[in-house]
C-alpha positions as a printed Julia matrix, in Angstrom:
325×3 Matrix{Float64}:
 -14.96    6.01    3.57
 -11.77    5.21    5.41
  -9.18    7.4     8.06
  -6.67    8.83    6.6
  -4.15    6.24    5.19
  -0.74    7.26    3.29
  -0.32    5.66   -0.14
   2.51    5.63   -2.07
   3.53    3.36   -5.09
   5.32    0.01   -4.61
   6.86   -2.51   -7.8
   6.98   -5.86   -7.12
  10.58   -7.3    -7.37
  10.09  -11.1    -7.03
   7.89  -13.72   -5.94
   8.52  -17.61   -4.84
   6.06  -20.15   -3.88
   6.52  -21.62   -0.21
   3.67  -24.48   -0.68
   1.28  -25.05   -3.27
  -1.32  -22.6    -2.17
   1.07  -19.65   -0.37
   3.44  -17.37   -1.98
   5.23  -15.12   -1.42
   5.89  -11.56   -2.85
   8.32   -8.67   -2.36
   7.8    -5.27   -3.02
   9.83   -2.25   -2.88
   7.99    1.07   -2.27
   8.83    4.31   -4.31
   8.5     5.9    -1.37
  11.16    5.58    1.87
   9.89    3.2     4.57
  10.55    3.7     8.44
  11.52    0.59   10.44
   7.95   -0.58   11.62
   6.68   -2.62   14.72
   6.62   -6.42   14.32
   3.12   -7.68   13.41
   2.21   -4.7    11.01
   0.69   -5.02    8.03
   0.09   -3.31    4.81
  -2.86   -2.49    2.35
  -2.7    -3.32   -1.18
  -4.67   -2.03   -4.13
  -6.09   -4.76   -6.3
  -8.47   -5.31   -9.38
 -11.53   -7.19   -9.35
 -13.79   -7.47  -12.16
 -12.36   -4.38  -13.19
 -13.41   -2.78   -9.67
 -10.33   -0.88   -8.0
 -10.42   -3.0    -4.13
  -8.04   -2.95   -1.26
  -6.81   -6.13    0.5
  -4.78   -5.67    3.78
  -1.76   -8.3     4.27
   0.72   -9.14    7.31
   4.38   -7.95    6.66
   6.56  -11.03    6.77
   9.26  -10.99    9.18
  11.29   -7.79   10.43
  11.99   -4.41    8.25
  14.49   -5.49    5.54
  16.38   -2.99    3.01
  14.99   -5.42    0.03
  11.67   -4.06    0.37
   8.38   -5.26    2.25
   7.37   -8.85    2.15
   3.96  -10.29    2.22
   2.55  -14.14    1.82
  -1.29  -14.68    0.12
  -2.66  -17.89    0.31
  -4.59  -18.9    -3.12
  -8.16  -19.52   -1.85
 -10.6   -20.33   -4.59
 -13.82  -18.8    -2.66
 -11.98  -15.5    -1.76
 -13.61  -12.46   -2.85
 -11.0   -12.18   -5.51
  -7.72  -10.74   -3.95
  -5.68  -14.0    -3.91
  -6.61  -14.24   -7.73
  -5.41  -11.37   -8.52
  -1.81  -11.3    -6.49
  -1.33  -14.37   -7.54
  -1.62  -13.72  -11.39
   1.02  -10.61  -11.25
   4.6   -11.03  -12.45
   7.78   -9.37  -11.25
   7.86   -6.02  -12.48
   3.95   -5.0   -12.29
   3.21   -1.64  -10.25
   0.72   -1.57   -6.84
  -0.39    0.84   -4.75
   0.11    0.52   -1.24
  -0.23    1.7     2.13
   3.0     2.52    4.67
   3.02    0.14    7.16
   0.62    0.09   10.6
   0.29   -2.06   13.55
  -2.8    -3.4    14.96
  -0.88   -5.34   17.82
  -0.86   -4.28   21.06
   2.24   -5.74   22.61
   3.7    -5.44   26.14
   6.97   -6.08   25.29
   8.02   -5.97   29.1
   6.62   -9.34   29.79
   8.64  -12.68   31.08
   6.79  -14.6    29.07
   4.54  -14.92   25.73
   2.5   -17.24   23.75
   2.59  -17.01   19.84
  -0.22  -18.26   18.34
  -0.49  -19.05   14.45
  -3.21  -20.71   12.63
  -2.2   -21.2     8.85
  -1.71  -18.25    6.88
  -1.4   -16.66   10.35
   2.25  -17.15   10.33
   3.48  -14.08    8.22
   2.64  -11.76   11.44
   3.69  -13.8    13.99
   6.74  -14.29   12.09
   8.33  -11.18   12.82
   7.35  -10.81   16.46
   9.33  -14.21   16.86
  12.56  -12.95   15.69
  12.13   -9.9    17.94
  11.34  -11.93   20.96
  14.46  -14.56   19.65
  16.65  -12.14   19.51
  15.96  -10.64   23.17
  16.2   -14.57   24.69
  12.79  -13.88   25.71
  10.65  -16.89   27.14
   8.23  -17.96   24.58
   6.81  -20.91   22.71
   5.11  -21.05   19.45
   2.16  -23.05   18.26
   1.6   -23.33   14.38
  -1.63  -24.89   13.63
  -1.78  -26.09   10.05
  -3.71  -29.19    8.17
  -0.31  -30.97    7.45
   3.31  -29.99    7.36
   3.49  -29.65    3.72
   1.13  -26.37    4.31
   3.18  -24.31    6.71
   5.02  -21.6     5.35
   8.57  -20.61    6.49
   8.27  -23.47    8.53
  12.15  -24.88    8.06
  13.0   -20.77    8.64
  11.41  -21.35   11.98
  12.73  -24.5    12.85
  16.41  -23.32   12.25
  15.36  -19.98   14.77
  13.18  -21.84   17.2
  14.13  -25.14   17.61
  11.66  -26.78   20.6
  10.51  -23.35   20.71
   8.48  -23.95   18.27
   5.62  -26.62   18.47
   3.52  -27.53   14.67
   0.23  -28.86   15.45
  -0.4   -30.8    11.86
  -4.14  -31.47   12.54
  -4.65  -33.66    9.41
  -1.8   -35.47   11.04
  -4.19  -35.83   14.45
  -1.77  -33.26   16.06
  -4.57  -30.88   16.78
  -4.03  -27.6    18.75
  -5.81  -28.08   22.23
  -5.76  -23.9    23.26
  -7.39  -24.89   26.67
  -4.57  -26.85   27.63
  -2.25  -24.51   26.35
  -3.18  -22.11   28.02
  -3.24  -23.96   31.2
   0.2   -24.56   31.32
   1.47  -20.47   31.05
   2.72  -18.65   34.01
   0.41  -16.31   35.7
   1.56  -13.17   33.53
   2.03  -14.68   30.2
   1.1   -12.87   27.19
  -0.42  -14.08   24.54
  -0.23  -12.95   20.67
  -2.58  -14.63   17.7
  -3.43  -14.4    14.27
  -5.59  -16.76   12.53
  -8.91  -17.23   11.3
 -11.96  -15.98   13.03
 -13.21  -19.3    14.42
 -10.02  -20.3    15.67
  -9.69  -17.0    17.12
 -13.53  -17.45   18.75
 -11.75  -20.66   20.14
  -9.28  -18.78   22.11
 -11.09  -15.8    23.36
 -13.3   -18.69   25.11
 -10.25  -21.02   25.93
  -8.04  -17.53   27.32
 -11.83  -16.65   29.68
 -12.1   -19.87   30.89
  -8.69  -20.19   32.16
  -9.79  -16.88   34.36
  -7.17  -14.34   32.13
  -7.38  -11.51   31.36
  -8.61  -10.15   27.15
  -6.09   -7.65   27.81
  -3.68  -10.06   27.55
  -4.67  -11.52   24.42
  -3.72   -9.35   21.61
  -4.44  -10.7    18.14
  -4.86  -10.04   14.66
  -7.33  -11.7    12.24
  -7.39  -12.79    8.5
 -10.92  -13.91    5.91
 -14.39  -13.73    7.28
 -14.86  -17.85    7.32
 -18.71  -17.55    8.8
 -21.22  -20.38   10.24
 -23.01  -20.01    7.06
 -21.98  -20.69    3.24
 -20.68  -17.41    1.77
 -23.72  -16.72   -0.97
 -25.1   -13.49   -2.32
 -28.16  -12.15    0.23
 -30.23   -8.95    0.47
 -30.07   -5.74    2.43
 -32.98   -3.28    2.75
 -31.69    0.26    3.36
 -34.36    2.01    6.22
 -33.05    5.01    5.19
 -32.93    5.63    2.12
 -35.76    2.52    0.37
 -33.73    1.0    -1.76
 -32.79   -2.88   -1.46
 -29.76   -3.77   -2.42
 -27.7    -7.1    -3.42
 -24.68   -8.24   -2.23
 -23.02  -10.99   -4.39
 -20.68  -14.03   -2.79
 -17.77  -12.27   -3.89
 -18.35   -8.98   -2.04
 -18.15   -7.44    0.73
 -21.81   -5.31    2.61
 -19.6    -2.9     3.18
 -18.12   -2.36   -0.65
 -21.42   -2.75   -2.17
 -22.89    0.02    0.42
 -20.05    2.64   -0.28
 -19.9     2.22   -4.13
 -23.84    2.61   -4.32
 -23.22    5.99   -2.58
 -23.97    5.14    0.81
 -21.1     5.76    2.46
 -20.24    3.76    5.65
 -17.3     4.88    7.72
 -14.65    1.84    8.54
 -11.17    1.52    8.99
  -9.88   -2.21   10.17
 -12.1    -4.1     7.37
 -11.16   -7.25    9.6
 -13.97   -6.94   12.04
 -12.04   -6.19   15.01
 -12.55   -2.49   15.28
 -16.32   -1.96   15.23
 -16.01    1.09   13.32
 -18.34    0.42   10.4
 -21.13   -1.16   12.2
 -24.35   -0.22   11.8
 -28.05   -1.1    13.15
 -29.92   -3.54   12.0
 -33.67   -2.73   12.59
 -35.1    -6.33   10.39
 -34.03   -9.81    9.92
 -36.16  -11.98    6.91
 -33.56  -14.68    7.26
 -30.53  -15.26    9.31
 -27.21  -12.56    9.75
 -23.68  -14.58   10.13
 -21.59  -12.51   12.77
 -17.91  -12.54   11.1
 -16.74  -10.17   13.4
 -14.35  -10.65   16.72
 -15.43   -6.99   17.88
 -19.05   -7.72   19.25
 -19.73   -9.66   22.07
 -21.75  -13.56   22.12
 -24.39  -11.43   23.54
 -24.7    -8.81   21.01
 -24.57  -11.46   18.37
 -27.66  -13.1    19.57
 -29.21   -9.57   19.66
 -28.62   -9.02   16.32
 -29.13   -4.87   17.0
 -25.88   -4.26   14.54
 -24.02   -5.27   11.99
 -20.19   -4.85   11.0
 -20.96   -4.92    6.79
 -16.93   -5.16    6.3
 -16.94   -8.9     7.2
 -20.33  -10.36    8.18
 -23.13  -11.3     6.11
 -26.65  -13.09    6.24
 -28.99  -15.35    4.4
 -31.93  -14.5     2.88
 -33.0   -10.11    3.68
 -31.62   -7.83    6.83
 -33.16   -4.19    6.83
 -30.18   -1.48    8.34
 -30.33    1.99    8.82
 -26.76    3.29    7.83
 -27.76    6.93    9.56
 -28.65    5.98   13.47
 -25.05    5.28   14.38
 -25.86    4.98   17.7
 -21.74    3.59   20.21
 -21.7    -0.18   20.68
 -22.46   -1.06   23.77
């Protein structure tokens, strides 16, 4: 169970490959689309195992009249969207989502950080060429393994220039967010997307430089864990039934299509809307989630099934919703 989300039909008019494991796809929506904030994203419907899923995806770069562009990195251990984007030709038919923003931006600012780790880019992309455009002071840090992997990186060269700083870390050019951060005026704002441990990394890095989380506004992609992804058990308190949740899976999809329906809407873990308590532990849970704090991790009193997962048995009760605290 979701908010209310408008859907509308979309065909896919071309694709190209930007690296060996990122391409890129545009689609063109039966259905009008307003000029949308920089940093939105869409959902797309997939297949998977013959299951109808939804995968969200960053909008590349500003509204265009061509249609809606989105990048999908081919991971093998994905729960099966990148497979399936990746294996559609020009021509096939999706259903997607208008586009929405989960950026808060103070676009009033004299100065901002853009931070992108990897796939991270196709947000941050966008909000670039806005702030480019306005002569705005800013600097952006693109955090890849090696140059070869960064997307739209010669598109970002030719806007940036030394605005625009590639940390290759394969290359031992590793992004050091404490210093980083360090070196920003007093009122800088800072903008992120990239995976949930690098985004762990600069929640901690923007506290300890004493700034403010209201000045860190990000947006996160996967559920990368501290554990291996693999198929666990959860005990429903509620209702006495136990069920499985396979590698390839989310909690939170297994939960809903066995008919017990858990309210969400992000399905990042940054909103905290699905969460729910967790009253037993036979094992060990693997916070995924950016919306609880360290604290309430080491409690382990609740859950957010869209992203995190466990090892070994957790018992929940899906009805005592109590507000995170």
């Amino acid at each position: 169970m979701r908010f209310a989300e408008t859907w509308t039909s979309a065909t896919l008019v071309a694709t190209r490959d930007l690296t060996a494991d990122i391409r890129e796809f545009l689609l063109r929506p039966d259905a009008p689309v307003a000029a949308f904030a920089p940093g939105s994203h869409i959902n797309v419907g997939v297949e998977i195992d013959g299951r109808p899923e939804m995968r969200s995806y960053s909008l590349v770069g500003e509204a265009d009249a061509k249609g809606l562009r989105i990048a999908v990195r081919r991971a093998p251990d994905s729960r099966g969207g990148s497979r399936y984007m990746w294996q559609l030709a020009p021509g096939a038919r999706l259903n997607v989502t208008l586009p929405s923003s989960q950026f808060q931006i103070d676009w009033t600012r004299s100065s901002y950080c853009l931070v992108a780790g990897g796939i991270g880019i196709t947000p941050i992309l966008g909000i670039a060429q806005v702030l480019a455009r306005r002569d705005a002071d800013f600097v952006l840090h693109y955090a890849v393994r090696s140059r070869r992997d960064a997307a739209y990186l010669h598109e970002l060269q030719a806007l940036l220039g030394d605005r625009l700083v590639v940390h290759a870390g394969g290359d031992g050019e590793r992004l050091d967010l404490a210093a980083t951060f360090a070196k920003l005026p007093p009122q800088a704002m800072t903008l992120f997307c990239g995976p949930m441990r690098m985004l762990e990394a600069a929640r901690h890095a923007w506290a300890g430089a004493g700034r403010a989380l209201s000045d860190l506004s990000y947006e996160t992609f996967g559920s990368s864990g501290l554990l291996p992804t693999e198929a666990f058990r959860v005990r429903l308190a509620d209702a006495g039934v136990e069920l499985v949740i396979p590698s390839d899976r989310s909690m939170l999809d297994v939960l809903n299509a066995a008919g017990h329906e858990v309210i969400s809407d992000c399905r990042r873990g940054e909103c905290g809307v699905c969460a729910i308590d967790v009253v037993g532990i036979e094992g060990e849970i693997d916070h995924r989630d950016v919306f609880f704090s360290d604290h309430q991790k080491r409690e382990n009193r609740k859950i957010c099934p869209c992203v995190s997962r466990a090892r070994g048995l957790i018992t929940v009760d899906t009805l005592h919703r109590t507000q995170a605290a």
